[in-house]
C-alpha positions as CSV (number, residue, x, y, z in Angstrom):
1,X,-5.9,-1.6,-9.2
2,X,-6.5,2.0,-8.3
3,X,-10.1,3.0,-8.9
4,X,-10.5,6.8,-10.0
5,X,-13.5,9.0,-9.8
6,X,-13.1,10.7,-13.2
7,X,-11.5,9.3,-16.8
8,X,-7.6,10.2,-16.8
9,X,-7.1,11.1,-13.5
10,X,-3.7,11.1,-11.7
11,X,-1.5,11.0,-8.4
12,X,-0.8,14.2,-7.6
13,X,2.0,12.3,-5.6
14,X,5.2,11.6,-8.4
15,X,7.0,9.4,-5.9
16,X,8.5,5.9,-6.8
17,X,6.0,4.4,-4.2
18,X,3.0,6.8,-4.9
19,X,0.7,4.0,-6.6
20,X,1.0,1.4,-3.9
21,X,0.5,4.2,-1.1
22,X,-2.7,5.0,-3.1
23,X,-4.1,1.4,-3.9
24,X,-3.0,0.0,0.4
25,X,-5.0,3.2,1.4
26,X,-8.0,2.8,-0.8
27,X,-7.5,-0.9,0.2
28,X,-7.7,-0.3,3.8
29,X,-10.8,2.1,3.7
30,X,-13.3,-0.2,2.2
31,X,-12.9,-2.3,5.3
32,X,-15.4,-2.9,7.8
33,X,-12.8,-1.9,10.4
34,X,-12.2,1.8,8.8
35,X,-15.6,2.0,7.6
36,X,-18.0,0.4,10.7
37,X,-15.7,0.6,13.6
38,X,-13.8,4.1,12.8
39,X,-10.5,3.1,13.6
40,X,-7.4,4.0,11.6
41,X,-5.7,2.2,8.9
42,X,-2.7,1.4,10.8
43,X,-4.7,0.2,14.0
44,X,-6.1,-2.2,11.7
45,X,-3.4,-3.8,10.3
46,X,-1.3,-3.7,13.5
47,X,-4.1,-5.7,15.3
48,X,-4.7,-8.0,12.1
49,X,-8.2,-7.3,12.0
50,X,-10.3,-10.0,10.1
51,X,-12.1,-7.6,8.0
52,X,-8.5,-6.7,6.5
53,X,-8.2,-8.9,3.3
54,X,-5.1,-10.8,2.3
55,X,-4.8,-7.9,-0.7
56,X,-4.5,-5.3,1.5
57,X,-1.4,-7.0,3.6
58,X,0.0,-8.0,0.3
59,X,-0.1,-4.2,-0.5
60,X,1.6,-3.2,2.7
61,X,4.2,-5.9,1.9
62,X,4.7,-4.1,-1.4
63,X,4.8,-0.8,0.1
64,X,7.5,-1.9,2.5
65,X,9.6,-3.5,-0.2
66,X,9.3,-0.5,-2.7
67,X,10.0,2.0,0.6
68,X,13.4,-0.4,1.1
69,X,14.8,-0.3,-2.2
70,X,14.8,3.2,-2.0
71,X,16.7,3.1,0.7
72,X,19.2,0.4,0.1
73,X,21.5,1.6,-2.4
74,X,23.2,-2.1,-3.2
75,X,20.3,-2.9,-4.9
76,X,21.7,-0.8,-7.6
77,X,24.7,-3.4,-7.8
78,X,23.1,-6.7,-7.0
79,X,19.8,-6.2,-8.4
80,X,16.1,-7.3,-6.9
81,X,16.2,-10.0,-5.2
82,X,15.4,-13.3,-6.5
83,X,17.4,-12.7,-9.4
């Protein structure tokens, strides 16, 4: 999922949402719209830009989600959803 430059390297980021931060921004600047056009991440995927794949807005999804159960502490008591 996340592509590394060197054999065995790491996040230097220890979060609980560290690897999908990583793989939606590596996501989001292979795009046409980061890399032709020189806008930001986030102005891409606000204005659903159609060089944005599906992966990347399933990664922001993800993001969210993991961001959310952070937050949420009845999660601890009712579990993830669809469960």
């Amino acid at each position: 999922m996340i592509k590394y430059l060197e054999e065995g390297e790491r996040l230097k980021d220890k979060s609980k949402c560290a690897h999908l931060r990583a793989s939606l921004k590596m996501c989001m600047l292979e795009t046409d719209c980061c890399k032709i056009e020189r806008r930001t991440p986030r102005d891409c995927l606000l204005n659903k830009d159609p060089s944005v794949p599906d992966q990347c807005y399933a990664l922001r999804q993800s993001f969210f989600e993991c961001k959310h159960s952070i937050i949420d502490g009845r999660r601890r008591f009712r579990g993830p959803r669809g469960n």
